[in-house]
C-alpha positions, 0 to 999 in steps of 0.5 A, a space after each residue: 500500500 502507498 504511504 498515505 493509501 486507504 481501503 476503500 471500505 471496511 468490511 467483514 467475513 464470515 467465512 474465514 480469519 484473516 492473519 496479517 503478518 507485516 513484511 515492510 513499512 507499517 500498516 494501521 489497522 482498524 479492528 470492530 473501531 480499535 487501531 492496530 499498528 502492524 509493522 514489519 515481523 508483528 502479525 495479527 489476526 482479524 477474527 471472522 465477522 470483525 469489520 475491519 479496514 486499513 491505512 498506511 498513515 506513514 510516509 512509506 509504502 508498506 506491504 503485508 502477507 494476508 492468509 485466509 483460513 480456510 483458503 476459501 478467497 482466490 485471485 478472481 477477488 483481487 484481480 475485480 477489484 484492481 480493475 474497479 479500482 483502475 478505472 476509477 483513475 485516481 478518483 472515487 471507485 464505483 462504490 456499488 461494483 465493488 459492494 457487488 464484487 465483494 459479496 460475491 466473495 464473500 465478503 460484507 461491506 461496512 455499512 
């Protein structure tokens, strides 16, 4: 994620835990409204239905390594919302499209 990106939208899932494991830069994240700051070696793990989203608040880009147990969510996800977000060329994404894309995966929008 850039220095200074944000998630577009909080969300949950019900179907699976998310384990983050910080890989560079620091990543905050927001956990049913408590923040998290997840840096390079710390993990963290994001309970199912817990509504959560994430900033890089830093001046550096950051990664992480996210495993979902079970592997139930697959590339297809990543690949829809990159083109939603490409389109959206720098600007709002078509919020509806992406509410659309991640329920299909099983994924719920914050409300």
């Amino acid at each position: 994620m850039p220095a200074g990106g944000k998630v577009a939208v909080g969300h949950s899932h019900d179907g699976y835990e998310e384990t983050i494991y910080g890989l560079e830069g620091a990543l905050t994240w927001t956990i049913e409204g408590v923040p998290v700051d997840v840096g390079p070696g710390e993990a963290l793990c994001i309970p199912r239905g817990a509504v959560h989203q994430f900033d890089n608040t830093g001046d550096v880009d950051a990664k992480a390594l996210a495993v979902v147990t079970p592997g139930i969510l697959g590339p297809d996800y990543f690949r829809e919302v990159a083109a939603i977000l490409e389109a959206a060329a720098g600007g709002a994404p078509d919020f509806a499209t992406l509410g659309e894309v991640m329920r299909r995966h099983g994924i719920t929008p914050a409300e």
